[in-house]
C-alpha positions in Angstrom: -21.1 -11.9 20.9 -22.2 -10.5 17.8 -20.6 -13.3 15.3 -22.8 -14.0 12.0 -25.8 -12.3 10.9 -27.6 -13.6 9.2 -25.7 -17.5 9.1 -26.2 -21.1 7.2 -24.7 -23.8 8.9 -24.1 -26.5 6.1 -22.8 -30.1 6.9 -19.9 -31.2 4.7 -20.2 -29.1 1.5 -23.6 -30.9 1.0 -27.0 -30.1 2.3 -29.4 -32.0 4.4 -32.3 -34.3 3.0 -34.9 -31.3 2.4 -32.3 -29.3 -0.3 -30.8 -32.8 -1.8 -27.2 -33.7 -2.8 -26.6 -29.7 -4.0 -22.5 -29.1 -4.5 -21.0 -26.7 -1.8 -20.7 -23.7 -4.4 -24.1 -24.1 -5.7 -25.8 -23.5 -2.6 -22.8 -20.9 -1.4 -23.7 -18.9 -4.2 -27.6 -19.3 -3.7 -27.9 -18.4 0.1 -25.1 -15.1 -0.8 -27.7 -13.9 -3.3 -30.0 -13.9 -0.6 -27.8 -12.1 1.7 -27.1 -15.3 4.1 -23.6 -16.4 4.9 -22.7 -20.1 4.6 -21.0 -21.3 7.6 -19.0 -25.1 5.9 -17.9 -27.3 8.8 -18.4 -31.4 9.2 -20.0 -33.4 11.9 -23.1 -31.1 12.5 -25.5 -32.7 14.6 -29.4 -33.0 12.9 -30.3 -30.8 16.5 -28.4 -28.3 14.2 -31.2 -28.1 11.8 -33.3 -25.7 14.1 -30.3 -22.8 13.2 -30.3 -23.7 9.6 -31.8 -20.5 8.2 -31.8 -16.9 10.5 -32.2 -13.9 8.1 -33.8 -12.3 11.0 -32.0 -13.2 13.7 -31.7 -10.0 15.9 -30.9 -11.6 19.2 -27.1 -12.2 20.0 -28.0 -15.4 22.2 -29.0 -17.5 18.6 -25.5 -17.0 17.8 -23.6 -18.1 20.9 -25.3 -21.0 20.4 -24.0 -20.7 17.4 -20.3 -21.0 17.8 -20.7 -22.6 21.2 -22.2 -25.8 18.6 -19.6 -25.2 16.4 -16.7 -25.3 18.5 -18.0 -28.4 20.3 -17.9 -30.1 16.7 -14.7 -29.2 16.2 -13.3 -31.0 19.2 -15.4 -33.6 18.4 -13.7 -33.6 15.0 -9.9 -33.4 16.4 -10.7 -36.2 18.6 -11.8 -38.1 15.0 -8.5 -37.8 12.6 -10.4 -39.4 10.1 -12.6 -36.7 9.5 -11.4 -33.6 8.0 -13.0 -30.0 8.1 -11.6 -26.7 7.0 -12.4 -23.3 7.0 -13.3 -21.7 3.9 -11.2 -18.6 2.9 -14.3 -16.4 2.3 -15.9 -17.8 5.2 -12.6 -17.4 7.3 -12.5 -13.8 6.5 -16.2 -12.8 6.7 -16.0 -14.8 10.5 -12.9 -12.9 11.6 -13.6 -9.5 10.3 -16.9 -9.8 12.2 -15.7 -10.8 15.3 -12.5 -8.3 15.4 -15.1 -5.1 14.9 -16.7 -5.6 18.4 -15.9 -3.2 21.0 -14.6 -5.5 23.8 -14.6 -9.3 24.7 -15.4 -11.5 27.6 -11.8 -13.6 28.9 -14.2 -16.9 27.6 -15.0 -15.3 24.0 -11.4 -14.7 23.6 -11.0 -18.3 24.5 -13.3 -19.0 21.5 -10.9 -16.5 19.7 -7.7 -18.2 19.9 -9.2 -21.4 19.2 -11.3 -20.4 16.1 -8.3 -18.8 14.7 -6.0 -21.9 15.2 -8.3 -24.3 12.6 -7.1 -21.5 9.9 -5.0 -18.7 10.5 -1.3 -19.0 8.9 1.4 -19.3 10.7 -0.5 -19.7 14.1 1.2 -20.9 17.5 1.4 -20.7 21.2 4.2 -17.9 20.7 2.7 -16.1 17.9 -1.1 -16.3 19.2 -0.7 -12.5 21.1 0.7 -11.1 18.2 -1.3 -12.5 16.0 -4.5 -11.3 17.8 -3.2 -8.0 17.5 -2.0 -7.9 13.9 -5.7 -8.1 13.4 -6.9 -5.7 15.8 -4.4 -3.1 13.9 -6.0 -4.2 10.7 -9.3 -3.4 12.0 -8.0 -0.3 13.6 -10.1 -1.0 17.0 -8.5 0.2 19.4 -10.8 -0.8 22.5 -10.6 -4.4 21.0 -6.9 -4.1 21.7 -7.3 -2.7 25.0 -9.4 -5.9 25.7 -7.4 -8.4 24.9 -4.3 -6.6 27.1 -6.5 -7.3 30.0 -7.4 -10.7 29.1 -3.8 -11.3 29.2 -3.0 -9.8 32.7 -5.8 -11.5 33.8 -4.3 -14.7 32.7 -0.7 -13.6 34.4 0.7 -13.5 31.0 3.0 -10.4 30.0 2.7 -9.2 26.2 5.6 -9.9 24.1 7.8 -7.5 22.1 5.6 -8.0 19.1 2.4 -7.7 20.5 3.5 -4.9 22.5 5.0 -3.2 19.4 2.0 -3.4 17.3 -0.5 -2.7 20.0 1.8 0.4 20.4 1.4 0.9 16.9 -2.3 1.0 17.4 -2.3 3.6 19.5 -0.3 5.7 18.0 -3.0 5.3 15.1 -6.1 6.0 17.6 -4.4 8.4 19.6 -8.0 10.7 19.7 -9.3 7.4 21.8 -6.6 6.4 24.1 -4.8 9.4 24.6 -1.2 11.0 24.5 -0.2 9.5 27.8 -0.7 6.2 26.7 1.5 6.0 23.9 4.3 7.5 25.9 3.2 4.7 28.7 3.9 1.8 26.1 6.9 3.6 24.4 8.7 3.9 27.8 7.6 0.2 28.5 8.7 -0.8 25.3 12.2 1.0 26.1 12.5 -1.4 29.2 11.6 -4.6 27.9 14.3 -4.1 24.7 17.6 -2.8 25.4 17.8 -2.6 21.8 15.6 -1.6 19.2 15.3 -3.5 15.6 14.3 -2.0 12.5 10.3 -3.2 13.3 10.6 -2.2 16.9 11.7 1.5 15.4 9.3 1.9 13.0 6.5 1.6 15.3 7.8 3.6 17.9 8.4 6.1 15.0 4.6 5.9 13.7 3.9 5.9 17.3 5.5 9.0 18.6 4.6 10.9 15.7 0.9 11.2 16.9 1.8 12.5 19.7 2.8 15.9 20.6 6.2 14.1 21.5 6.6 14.2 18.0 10.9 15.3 18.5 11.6 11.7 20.2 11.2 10.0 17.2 13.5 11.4 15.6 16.5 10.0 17.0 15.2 6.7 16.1 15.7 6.9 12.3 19.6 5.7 12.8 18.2 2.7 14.0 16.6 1.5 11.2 19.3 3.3 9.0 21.9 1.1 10.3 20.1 -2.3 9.7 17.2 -1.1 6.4 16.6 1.6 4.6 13.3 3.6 6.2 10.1 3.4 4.7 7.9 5.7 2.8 5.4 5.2 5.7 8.3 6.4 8.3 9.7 9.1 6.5 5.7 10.4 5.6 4.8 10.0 9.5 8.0 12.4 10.4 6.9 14.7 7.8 3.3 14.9 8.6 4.2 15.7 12.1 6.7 18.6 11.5 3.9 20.2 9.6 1.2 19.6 11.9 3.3 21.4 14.9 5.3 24.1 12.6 8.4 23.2 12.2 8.6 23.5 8.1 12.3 23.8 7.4 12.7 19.9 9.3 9.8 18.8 7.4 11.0 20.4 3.8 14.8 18.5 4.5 13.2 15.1 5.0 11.2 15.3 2.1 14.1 16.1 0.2 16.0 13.3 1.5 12.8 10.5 1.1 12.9 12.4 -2.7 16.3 11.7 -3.5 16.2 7.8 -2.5 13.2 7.7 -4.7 10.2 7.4 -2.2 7.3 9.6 -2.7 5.0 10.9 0.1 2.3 9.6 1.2 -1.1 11.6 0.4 -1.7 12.5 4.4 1.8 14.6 4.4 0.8 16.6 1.6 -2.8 17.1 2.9 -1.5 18.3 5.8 0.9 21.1 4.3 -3.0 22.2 2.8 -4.4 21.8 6.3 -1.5 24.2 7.6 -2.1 26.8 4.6 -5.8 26.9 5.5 -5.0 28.0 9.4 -2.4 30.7 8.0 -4.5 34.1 8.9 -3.7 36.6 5.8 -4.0 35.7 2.4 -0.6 36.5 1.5 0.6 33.9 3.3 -1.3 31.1 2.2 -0.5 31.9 -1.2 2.7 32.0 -0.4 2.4 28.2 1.4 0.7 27.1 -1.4 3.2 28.3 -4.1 6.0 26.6 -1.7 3.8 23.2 -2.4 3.4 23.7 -5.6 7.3 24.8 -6.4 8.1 21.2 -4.3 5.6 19.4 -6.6 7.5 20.2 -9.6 11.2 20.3 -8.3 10.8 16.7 -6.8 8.6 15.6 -9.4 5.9 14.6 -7.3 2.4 13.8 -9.0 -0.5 14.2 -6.6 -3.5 12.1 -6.5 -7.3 13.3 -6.7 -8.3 13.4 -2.5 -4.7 16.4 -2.8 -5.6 18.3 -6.4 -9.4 18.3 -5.2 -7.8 19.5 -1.7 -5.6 22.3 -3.6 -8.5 23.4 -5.7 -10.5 23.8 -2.7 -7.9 26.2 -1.3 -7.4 28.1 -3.9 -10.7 28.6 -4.9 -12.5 29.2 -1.0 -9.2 30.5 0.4 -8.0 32.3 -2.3 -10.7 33.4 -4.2 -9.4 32.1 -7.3 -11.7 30.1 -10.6 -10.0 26.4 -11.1 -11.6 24.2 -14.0 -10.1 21.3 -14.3 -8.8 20.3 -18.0 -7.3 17.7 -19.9 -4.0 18.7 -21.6 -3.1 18.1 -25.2 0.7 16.5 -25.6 1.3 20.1 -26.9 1.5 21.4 -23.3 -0.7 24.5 -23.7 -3.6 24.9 -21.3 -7.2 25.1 -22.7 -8.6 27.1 -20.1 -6.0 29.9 -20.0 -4.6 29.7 -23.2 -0.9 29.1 -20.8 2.0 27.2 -21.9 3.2 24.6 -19.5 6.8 25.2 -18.8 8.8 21.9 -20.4 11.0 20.2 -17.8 14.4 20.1 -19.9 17.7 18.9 -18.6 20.8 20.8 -18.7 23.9 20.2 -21.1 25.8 19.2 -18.5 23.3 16.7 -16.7 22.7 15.5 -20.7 26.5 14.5 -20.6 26.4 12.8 -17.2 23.4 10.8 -18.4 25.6 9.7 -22.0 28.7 8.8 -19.9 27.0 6.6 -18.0 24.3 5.5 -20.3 27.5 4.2 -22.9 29.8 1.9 -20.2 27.0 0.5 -18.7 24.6 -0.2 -21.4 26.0 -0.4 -25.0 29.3 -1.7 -23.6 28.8 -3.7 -20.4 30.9 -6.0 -18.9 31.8 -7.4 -21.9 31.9 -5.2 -25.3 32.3 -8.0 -27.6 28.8 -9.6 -26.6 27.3 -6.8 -28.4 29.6 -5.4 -30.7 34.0 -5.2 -31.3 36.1 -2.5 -30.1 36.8 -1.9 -33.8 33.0 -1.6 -34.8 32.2 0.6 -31.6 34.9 3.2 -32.9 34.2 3.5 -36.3 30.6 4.6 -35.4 31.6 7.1 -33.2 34.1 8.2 -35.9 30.6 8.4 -38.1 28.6 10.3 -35.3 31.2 12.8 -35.1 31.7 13.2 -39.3 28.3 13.3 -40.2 26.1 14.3 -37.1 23.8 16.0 -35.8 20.8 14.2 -36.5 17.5 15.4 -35.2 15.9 11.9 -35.8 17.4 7.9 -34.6 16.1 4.8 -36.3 16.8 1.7 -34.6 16.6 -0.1 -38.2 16.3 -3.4 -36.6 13.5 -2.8 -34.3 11.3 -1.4 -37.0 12.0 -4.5 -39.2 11.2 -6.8 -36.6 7.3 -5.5 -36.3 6.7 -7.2 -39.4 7.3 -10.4 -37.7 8.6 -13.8 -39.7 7.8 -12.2 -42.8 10.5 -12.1 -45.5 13.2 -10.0 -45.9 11.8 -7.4 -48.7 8.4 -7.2 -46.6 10.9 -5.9 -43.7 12.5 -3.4 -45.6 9.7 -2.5 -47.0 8.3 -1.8 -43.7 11.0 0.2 -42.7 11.6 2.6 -45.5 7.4 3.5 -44.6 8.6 4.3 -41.5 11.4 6.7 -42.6 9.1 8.3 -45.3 6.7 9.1 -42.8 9.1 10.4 -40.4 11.0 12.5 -43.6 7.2 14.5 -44.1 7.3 15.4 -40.1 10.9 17.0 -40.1 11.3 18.4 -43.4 14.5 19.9 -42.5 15.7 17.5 -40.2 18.5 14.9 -41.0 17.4 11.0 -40.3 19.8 8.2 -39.0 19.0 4.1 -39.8 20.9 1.8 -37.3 22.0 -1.5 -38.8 24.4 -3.2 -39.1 25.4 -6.7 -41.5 24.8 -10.0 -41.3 
C-alpha cells in the first residue's frame, strides 16, 4: 500500500532525545526542505524510532508497517481519553491524496481507510462513510479506485446508497474512455430503480453522466427536474452543449447556449473547444470558416470573452486550418488594431434599449421605495424641468463625489478641487457643454 514516501513519524509535536525539545513547525519545516513528510501523531512507541527517517524507502512493506503502527496507536489513544492527537491539515491532505491515487485496494486497506479518515475528515459517519469515500475518489478522478471500493462493499453485503451511487455514476460518466458506455447506462438504469424520483443532485449527475455517453438525448428530459426545484448550473447546461456538438446536432446546442446566456451563465471552456474540435473535422475550407465565423458572431452577440487554452485554440485554426497570419496584440482604449490598422466595431446600444435602461434606472435607483430618503418630489421635478430647459450636456459632474476626494479638508480646498476637475475636463471637450451636480446644505 503505497502510503508515504519518504515519511517522519514525530511523537507529540516534539522530537525524541537525539533532535532535543524542537517546536512542531521548526522541525515540519526542516524535514519539508529536505523533501520528507512529517507524519504528527501521540503515543509512538521508542520501537518506532527504527522508521524515524526513510528518504529512500523503495519497498511498500516499510510502510504498512507504517500505518499498521500508526493505527494500533490510535486505538491505544481512544482507549486513553486523556490523551489527545490530531491530524494535521497538511498532513491530512498529503496522506489522503496519496492513498486515493492507487489503482485498487485490498477489503483490509479499506478497513484502514474508513478508520484513518474518521480521526479527521468533516462531517464523517456510519451513513456518510460510502459517500464520502467516493466524493474523494471523484476528486481524484480514479476511476478503478471507485470500482474497488464497489466491490469492497458487495463483499461486505452492503448496497451503495443514493449518494454514493450518484457520484460514483458521476465518475463514470467523467472516465467513460476506462469503464465504458454500458456502464454508465448500467448505473443510470440502477439509479432509476432505487429513486422513484429524482432531486436536483440526483439530475445533475445523471445529466453529466449521460452526456458522455452516446446516449447523450436521455439527458435531456432531465433538465425539468432540476428546473422545478433550482436553477441548472453552468456545469449542466456546458455538459448538454458539449455533447450536441460532439455528435452534430448544432441548432440544439446554439438554443441552449442562448438560454444559459440569457440567465447570465457563461460556458464552460470544454464547450467552446469542442465547437473548434468540430470545425477542424469539417472537410472543405469553406466550411470551417464558415463554423468559425458562427463562433466568432456568438462570441460577440452573447458577449462571451474566451480564455487563453480557446484564443490559442482559435488561432491555431485559423492559422493551420485556414491558412491565415494571427499576431497577437494589445489594443489601445482607441479600439483600432495595431497589426491591421482595423477599427474594432463599438458595441453601442440602441435608442430604444437606452430608454428602457433610463425608465428603470430612475424608479428603482434615484427614487426607490421611498423618494424622500434621497430627495422631495418637489426637488426631483424641478431638475428634470432643468434637464429639459438647458440640456444636452455631453459631460455629468457628480459635484459631490469630486469634493469628497479631498477628504476632511476644508471647504475652499474642496471647491478648489472641483473647479480643477471641470477645467481639465473644459480643455478635453472644447465644444461640449459641462453639468455640476449639487445641491444646498
Amino acid at each position: 500500500m503505497a502510503l508515504l514516501r519518504p515519511v517522519v513519524l514525530l511523537q507529540n509535536h516534539y522530537c525524541y532525545k537525539e533532535f532535543g525539545q524542537i517546536p512542531w513547525k521548526t522541525m515540519s519545516s526542516v524535514f519539508i526542505k529536505k523533501k520528507l513528510h512529517p507524519f504528527a501523531c501521540s503515543g509512538v512507541s521508542d520501537q518506532i524510532r527504527s522508521l524515524t527517517t526513510l528518504p529512500n524507502c523503495k519497498s511498500v512493506r516499510y510502510e504498512k508497517k507504517l500505518v499498521q503502527r500508526y493505527l494500533c496507536n490510535t486505538a491505544a489513544i481512544e482507549k486513553s481519553p486523556n490523551v489527545k492527537s490530531k491530524w494535521e491539515g497538511d498532513d491530512k491532505t498529503q496522506i489522503l491524496t496519496s492513498m486515493f491515487a492507487q489503482r485498487e485496494k485490498t477489503d483490509k486497506e479499506w478497513e484502514e481507510v474508513i478508520l484513518l479518515m474518521s480521526q479527521g475528515e468533516p462531517g464523517f459517519s456510519k451513513v456518510s462513510c460510502d459517500a464520502l469515500v467516493m466524493k474523494r475518489c471523484l476528486q481524484a478522478s480514479n476511476y478503478f479506485l471507485a470500482a474497488s471500493y464497489i466491490q469492497y462493499l458487495e463483499n461486505q453485503g452492503k448496497e451503495p446508497n443514493l449518494a454514493t451511487l450518484s457520484l460514483y455514476l458521476r465518475l463514470c460518466g467523467q472516465r467513460v474512455v476506462d469503464c465504458g458506455e454500458d456502464k454508465v447506462l448500467e448505473l443510470y438504469y440502477q439509479l432509476l430503480r432505487k429513486a422513484k424520483v429524482l432531486d436536483a443532485n440526483l439530475s445533475e449527475s445523471v445529466i453529466l453522466a449521460l452526456t458522455s455517453t452516446s446516449q447523450w438525448k436521455l439527458a435531456l428530459k432531465h433538465i425539468a427536474n432540476i428546473r422545478r426545484m433550482c436553477n441548472v448550473s453552468t456545469k449542466v447546461y456546458s455538459s448538454i452543449i458539449t455533447a450536441t456538438f460532439r455528435n452534430g446536432d448544432y441548432d440544439t446546442g446554439w438554443r441552449y447556449l442562448e438560454t444559459m446566456c440569457q440567465e447570465e451563465k457563461m460556458p464552460a471552456d470544454s464547450t467552446l473547444l469542442e465547437w473548434i474540435t468540430q470545425c477542424e473535422k469539417a472537410e472543405g475550407v469553406e466550411e470551417k470558416q464558415s463554423m468559425m465565423v458562427t463562433l466568432l458572431d456568438k462570441l460577440i452577440l452573447y458577449e462571451i470573452f474566451p480564455k487563453v487554452p480557446v484564443i490559442e485554440s482559435i488561432a491555431n485554426l485559423f492559422s493551420k486550418g485556414l491558412g491565415w497570419s494571427n499576431l497577437y496584440v494589445k489594443m489601445s482604449k482607441s479600439g483600432k488594431c495595431p497589426a491591421c490598422n482595423q477599427q474594432l466595431h463599438q458595441l453601442d446600444i440602441s435608442e430604444a434599449e437606452f430608454q428602457e435602461l433610463q425608465n428603470e434606472y430612475v424608479p428603482r435607483v434615484l427614487h426607490g421605495s421611498d423618494i424622500f430618503r434621497s430627495s422631495s418630489p418637489e426637488e426631483w421635478h424641478k431638475f428634470q424641468t432643468f434637464l429639459e430647459e438647458r440640456g444636452p450636456f455631453s459631460v455629468v459632474v457628480d459635484g459631490l463625489n469630486v469634493s469628497y476626494l479631498a477628504g476632511k479638508k476644508p471647504l475652499s480646498q474642496r471647491s478648489v478641487m472641483l473647479k480643477h476637475v471641470v477645467e481639465k475636463l473644459c480643455t478635453r471637450a472644447k465644444n461640449g457643454r459641462i453639468l455640476v451636480i449639487g445641491r444646498n446644505t
